[in-house]
VOKOL-328106 format. One record per atom (N, C-alpha, C, CB): x, z, y. Coordinates in pm, 1 decimal, decimal comma. Each point is the difference from the previous one (the first is absolute). Last residue first. Glycine has a CB too. Example, Ala and Ser with C-alpha at 12.3 -4.5 7.8 and 13.67 -1.06 7.14 Angstrom:
BEGIN
((1285,0; 708,0; -225,0))
((82,0; 6,0; 119,0))
((-77,0; 73,0; 109,0))
((118,4; -214,5; -62,8))
((-89,4; 207,5; -509,2))
((-89,0; 0,0; 119,0))
((90,0; 0,0; 120,0))
((-189,2; 124,6; -117,3))
***
This chain:
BEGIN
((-312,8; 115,8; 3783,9))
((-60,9; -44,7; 109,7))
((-120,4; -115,8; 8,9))
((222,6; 79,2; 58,3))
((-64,1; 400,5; -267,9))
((-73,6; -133,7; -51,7))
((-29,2; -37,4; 114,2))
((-97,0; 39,4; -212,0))
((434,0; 385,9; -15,1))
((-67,3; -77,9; 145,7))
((-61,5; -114,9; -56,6))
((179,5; 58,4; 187,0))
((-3,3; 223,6; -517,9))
((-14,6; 53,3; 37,7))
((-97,3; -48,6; 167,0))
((204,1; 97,8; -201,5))
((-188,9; -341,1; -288,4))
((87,2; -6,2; 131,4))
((-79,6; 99,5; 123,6))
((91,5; -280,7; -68,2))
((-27,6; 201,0; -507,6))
((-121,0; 23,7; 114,8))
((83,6; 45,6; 80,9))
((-217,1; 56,2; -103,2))
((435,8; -274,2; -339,1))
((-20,3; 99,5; 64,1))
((-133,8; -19,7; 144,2))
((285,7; 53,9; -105,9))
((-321,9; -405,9; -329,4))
((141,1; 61,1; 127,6))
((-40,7; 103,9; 72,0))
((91,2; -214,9; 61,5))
((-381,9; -5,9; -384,4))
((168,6; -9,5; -85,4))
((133,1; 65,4; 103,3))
((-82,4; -273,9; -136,1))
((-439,9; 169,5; 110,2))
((62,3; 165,4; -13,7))
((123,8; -29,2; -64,4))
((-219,8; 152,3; -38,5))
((-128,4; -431,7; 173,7))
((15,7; -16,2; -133,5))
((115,5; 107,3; -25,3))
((-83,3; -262,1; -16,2))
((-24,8; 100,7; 426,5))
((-100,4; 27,2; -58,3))
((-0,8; 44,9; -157,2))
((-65,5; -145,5; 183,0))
((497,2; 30,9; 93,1))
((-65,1; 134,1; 15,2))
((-187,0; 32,4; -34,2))
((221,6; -3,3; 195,1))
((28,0; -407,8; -311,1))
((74,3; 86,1; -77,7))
((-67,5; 170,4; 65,8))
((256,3; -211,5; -37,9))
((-408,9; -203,3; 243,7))
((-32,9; -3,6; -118,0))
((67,7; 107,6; -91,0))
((-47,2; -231,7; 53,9))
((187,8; 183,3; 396,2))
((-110,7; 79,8; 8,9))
((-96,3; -35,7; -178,3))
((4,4; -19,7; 347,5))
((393,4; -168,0; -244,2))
((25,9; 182,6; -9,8))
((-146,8; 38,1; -17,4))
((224,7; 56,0; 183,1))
((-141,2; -513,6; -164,4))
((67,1; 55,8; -139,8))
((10,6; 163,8; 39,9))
((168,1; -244,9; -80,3))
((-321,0; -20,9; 429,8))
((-99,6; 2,8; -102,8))
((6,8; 23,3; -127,7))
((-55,1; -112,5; 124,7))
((413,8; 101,6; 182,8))
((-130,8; 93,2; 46,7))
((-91,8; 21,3; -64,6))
((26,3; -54,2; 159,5))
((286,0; -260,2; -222,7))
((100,2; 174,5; -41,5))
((-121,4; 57,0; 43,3))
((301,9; 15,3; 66,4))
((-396,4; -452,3; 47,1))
((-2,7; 20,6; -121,9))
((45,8; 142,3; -71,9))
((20,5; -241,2; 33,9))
((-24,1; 78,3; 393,4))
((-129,8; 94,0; 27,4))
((36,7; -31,0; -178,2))
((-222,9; -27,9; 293,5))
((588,8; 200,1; 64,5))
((-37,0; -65,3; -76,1))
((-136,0; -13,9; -78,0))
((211,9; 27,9; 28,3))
((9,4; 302,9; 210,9))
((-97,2; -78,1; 103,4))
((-43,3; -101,3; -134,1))
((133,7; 9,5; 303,1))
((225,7; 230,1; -415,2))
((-109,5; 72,6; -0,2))
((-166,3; -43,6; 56,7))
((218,0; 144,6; 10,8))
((243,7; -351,8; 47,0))
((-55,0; 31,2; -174,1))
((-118,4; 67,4; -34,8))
((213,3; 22,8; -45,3))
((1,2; -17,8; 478,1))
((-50,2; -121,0; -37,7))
((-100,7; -36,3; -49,9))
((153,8; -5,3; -4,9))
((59,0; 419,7; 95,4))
((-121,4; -9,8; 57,2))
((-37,0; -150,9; -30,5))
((40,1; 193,1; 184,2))
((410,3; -109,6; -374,6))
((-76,8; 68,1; -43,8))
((-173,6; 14,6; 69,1))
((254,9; 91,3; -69,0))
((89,1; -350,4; 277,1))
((-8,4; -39,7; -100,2))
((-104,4; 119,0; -89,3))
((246,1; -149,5; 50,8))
((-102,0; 316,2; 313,7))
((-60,1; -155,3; 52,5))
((-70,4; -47,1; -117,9))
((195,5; -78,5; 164,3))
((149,4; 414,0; -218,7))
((-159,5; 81,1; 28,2))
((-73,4; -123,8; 37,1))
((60,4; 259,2; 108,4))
((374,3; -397,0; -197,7))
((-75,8; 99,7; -101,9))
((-135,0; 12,5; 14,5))
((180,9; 123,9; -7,4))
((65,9; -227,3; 397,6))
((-18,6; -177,2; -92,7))
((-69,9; 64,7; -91,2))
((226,2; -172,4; 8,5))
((-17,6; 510,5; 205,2))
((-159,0; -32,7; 43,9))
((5,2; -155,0; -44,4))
((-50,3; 180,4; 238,0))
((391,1; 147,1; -480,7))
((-15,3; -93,2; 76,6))
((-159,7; -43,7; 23,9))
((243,9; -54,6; -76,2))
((168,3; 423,8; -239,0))
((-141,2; -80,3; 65,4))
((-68,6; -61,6; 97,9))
((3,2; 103,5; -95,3))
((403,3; 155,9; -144,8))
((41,6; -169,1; 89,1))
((-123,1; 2,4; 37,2))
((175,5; -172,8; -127,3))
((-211,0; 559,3; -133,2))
((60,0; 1,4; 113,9))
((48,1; -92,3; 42,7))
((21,6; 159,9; -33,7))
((-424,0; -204,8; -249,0))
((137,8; 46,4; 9,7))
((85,0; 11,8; 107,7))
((-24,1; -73,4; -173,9))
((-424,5; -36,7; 164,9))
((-19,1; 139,7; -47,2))
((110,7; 45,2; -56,2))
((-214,8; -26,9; -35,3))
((133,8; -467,4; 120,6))
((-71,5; 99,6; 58,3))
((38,0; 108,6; 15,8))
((-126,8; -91,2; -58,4))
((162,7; -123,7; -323,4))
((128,0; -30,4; 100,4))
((-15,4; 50,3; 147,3))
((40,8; -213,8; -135,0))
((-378,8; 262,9; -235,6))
((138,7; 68,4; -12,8))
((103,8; -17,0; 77,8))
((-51,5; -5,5; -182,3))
((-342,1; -254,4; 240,1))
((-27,8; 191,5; 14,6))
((94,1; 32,0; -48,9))
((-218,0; 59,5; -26,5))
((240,3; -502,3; -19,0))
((19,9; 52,7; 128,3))
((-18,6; 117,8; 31,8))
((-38,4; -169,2; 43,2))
((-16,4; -3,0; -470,2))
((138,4; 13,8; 43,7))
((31,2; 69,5; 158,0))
((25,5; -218,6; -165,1))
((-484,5; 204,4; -82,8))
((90,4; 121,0; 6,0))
((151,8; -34,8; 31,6))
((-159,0; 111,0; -170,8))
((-130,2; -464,2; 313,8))
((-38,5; 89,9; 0,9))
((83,0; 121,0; -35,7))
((-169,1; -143,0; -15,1))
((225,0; -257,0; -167,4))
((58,6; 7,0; 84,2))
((-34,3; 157,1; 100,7))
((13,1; -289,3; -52,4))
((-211,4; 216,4; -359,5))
((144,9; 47,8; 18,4))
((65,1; 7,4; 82,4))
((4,2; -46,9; -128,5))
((-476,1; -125,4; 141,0))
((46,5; 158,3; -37,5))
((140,2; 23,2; -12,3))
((-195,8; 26,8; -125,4))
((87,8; -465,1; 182,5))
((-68,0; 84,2; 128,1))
((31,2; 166,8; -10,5))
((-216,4; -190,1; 7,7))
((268,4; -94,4; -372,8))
((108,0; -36,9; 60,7))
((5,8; 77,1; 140,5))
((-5,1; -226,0; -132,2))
((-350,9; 238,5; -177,0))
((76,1; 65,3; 1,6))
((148,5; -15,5; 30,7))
((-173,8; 48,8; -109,9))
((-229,1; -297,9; 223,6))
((-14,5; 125,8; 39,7))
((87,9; 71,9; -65,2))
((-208,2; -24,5; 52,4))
((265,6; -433,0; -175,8))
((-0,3; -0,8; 161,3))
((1,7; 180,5; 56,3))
((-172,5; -276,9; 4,6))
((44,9; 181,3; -463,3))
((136,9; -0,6; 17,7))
((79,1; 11,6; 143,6))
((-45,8; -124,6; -201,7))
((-437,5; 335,1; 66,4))
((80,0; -146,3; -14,3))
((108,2; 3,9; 9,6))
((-129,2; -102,6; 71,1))
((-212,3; 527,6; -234,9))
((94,4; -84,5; 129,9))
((17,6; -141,8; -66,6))
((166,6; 220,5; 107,1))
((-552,4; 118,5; -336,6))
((125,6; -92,2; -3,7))
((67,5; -68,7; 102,9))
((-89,5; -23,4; -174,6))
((-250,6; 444,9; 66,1))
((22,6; -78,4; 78,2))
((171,7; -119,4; -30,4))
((-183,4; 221,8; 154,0))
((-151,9; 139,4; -455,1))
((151,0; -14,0; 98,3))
((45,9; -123,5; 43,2))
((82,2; 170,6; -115,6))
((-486,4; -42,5; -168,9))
((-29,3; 66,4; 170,7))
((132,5; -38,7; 62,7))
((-158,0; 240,0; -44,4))
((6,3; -399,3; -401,8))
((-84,2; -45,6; 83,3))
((19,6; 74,9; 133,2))
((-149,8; -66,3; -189,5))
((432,0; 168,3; -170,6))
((59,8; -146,8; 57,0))
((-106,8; -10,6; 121,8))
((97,9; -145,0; -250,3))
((-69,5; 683,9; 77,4))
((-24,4; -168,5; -59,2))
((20,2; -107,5; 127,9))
((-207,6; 81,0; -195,5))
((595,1; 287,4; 180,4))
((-156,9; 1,4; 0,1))
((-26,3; -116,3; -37,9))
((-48,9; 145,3; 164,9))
((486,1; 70,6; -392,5))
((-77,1; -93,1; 104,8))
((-135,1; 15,4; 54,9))
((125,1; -134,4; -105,2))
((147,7; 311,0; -302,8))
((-17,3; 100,0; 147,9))
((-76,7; -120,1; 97,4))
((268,6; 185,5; -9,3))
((-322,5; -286,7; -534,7))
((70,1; -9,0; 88,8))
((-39,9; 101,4; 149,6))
((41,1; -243,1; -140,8))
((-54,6; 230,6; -432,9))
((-84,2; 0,0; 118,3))
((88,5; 0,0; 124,4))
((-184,2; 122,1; -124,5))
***
Protein backbone atom coordinates (compact mmCIF):
# COMPACT_ATOMS: atom_id res chain seq x y z
CA UNK A 1 0.00 0.00 0.00
CA UNK A 2 1.38 3.06 -0.89
CA UNK A 3 1.98 6.64 1.41
CA UNK A 4 0.78 8.69 -1.51
CA UNK A 5 -2.56 10.29 -1.57
CA UNK A 6 -5.07 9.17 -4.19
CA UNK A 7 -4.04 10.27 -7.79
CA UNK A 8 -7.66 11.97 -8.09
CA UNK A 9 -6.62 14.97 -5.66
CA UNK A 10 -2.75 15.68 -6.37
CA UNK A 11 -2.62 18.01 -8.64
CA UNK A 12 -0.12 17.28 -11.39
CA UNK A 13 2.30 20.28 -12.44
CA UNK A 14 3.69 20.52 -15.88
CA UNK A 15 6.94 20.58 -16.64
CA UNK A 16 6.83 24.43 -17.48
CA UNK A 17 5.38 24.70 -13.62
CA UNK A 18 8.06 22.86 -12.23
CA UNK A 19 10.81 24.53 -13.78
CA UNK A 20 8.89 27.68 -12.24
CA UNK A 21 9.25 25.95 -8.93
CA UNK A 22 12.86 25.38 -8.86
CA UNK A 23 13.73 28.31 -10.18
CA UNK A 24 11.76 29.65 -7.46
CA UNK A 25 13.52 27.89 -4.48
CA UNK A 26 16.89 28.73 -6.24
CA UNK A 27 16.24 32.25 -5.84
CA UNK A 28 14.88 31.91 -2.26
CA UNK A 29 18.05 30.40 -1.40
CA UNK A 30 20.20 32.77 -3.08
CA UNK A 31 18.18 35.42 -1.71
CA UNK A 32 18.60 34.55 1.78
CA UNK A 33 22.43 34.03 1.37
CA UNK A 34 24.59 36.34 2.28
CA UNK A 35 25.58 37.43 -1.63
CA UNK A 36 21.78 37.96 -1.91
CA UNK A 37 20.67 40.22 -4.36
CA UNK A 38 17.36 42.32 -5.16
CA UNK A 39 17.56 40.66 -8.86
CA UNK A 40 16.63 37.54 -6.18
CA UNK A 41 13.78 39.08 -4.56
CA UNK A 42 12.63 40.52 -8.25
CA UNK A 43 12.83 37.25 -9.56
CA UNK A 44 11.21 35.48 -6.72
CA UNK A 45 7.85 38.12 -6.72
CA UNK A 46 7.94 37.14 -10.41
CA UNK A 47 7.48 33.54 -9.92
CA UNK A 48 5.08 34.14 -7.72
CA UNK A 49 3.01 36.60 -9.83
CA UNK A 50 3.13 33.96 -12.22
CA UNK A 51 -0.53 32.92 -12.98
CA UNK A 52 0.35 29.09 -13.71
CA UNK A 53 2.54 28.74 -10.12
CA UNK A 54 -0.67 30.43 -8.93
CA UNK A 55 -3.02 28.17 -9.99
CA UNK A 56 -0.60 25.30 -9.00
CA UNK A 57 -0.64 26.69 -5.36
CA UNK A 58 -3.91 27.54 -4.95
CA UNK A 59 -4.89 23.86 -6.34
CA UNK A 60 -2.36 22.32 -3.86
CA UNK A 61 -3.73 24.60 -0.94
CA UNK A 62 -7.39 23.26 -1.58
CA UNK A 63 -6.46 19.99 -1.31
CA UNK A 64 -4.37 20.62 1.94
CA UNK A 65 -1.10 19.98 0.67
CA UNK A 66 0.53 23.35 1.94
CA UNK A 67 0.82 24.98 5.04
CA UNK A 68 -2.00 27.95 5.77
CA UNK A 69 -0.63 31.33 5.34
CA UNK A 70 -0.69 33.24 8.32
CA UNK A 71 -1.69 36.74 6.11
CA UNK A 72 -4.09 36.41 3.01
CA UNK A 73 -3.74 38.94 0.71
Amino acid sequence: MSDAPPRHITPSPSFAVLVKLGSLAVHVEEFLSPDGHAFDREAIVVLLDDPEVKEWLAEMDKAAFLPKKRNRR
